[in-house]
C-alpha positions as semicolon CSV with decimal commas, in nm:
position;residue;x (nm);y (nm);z (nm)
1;X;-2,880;-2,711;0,126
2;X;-2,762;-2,744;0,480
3;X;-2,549;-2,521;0,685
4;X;-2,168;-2,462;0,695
5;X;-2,048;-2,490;1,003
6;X;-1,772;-2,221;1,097
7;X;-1,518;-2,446;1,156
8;X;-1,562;-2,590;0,800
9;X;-1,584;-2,244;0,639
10;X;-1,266;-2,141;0,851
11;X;-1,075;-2,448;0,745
12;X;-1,148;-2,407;0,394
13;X;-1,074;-2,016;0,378
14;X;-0,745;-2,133;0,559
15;X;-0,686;-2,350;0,262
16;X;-0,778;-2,165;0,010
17;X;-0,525;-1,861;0,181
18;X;-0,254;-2,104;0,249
19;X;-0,292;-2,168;-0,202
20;X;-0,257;-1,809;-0,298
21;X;0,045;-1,750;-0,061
22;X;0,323;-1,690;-0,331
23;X;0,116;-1,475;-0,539
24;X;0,176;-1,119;-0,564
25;X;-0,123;-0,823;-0,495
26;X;-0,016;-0,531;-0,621
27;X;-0,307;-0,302;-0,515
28;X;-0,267;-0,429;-0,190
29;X;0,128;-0,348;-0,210
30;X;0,044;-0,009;-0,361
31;X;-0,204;0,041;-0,044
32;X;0,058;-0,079;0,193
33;X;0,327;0,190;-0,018
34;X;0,048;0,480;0,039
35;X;-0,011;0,410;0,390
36;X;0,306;0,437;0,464
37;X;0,394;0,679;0,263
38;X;0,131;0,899;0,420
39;X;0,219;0,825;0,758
40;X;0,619;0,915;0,733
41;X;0,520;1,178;0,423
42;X;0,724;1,422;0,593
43;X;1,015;1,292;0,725
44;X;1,024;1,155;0,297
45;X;0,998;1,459;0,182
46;X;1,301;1,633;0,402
47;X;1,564;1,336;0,337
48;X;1,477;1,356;-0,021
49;X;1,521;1,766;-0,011
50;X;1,890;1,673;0,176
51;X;2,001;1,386;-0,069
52;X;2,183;1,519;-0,373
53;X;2,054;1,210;-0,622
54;X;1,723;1,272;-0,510
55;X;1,738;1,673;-0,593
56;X;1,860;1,614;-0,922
57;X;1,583;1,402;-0,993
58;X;1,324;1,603;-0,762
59;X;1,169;1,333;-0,570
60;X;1,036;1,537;-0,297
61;X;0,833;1,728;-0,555
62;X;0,712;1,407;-0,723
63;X;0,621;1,273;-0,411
64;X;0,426;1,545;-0,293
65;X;0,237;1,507;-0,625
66;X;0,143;1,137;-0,596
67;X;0,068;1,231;-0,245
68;X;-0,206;1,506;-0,392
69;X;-0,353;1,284;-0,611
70;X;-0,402;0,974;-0,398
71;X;-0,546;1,256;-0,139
72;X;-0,778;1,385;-0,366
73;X;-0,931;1,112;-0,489
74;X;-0,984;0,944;-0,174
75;X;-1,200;1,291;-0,083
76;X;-1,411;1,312;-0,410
């Protein structure tokens, strides 16, 4: 079987990207979510300890939760 060149294995991964454009990841958006999440975790967690809505429902307390559980299982 001879070789693919890396243009031709560029082009076609190109290709085959350029297909699944329009299609939806959600692991990947739930990553993206996390990271960023983690990154601005506490300025989160003080505007949704000022916002009255988000008392009520006690976001900043559910956040913190998800954020213990994502946290510990990324350090089994």
């Amino acid at each position: 079987m001879p070789a693919i060149s890396d243009y031709d294995m560029n082009a076609m991964l190109a290709e085959e990207s350029r297909l699944h454009t329009t299609e939806f990841n959600t692991n990947c958006a739930l990553y993206e979510l996390y990271t960023y999440a983690g990154k601005y975790n506490e300025q989160l967690i003080v505007t949704l300890e000022e916002h009255e809505l988000s008392q009520k429902q006690r976001l900043a307390y559910k956040l913190e939760q998800v954020h213990n559980i994502m946290a510990a299982d990324a350090n089994p």
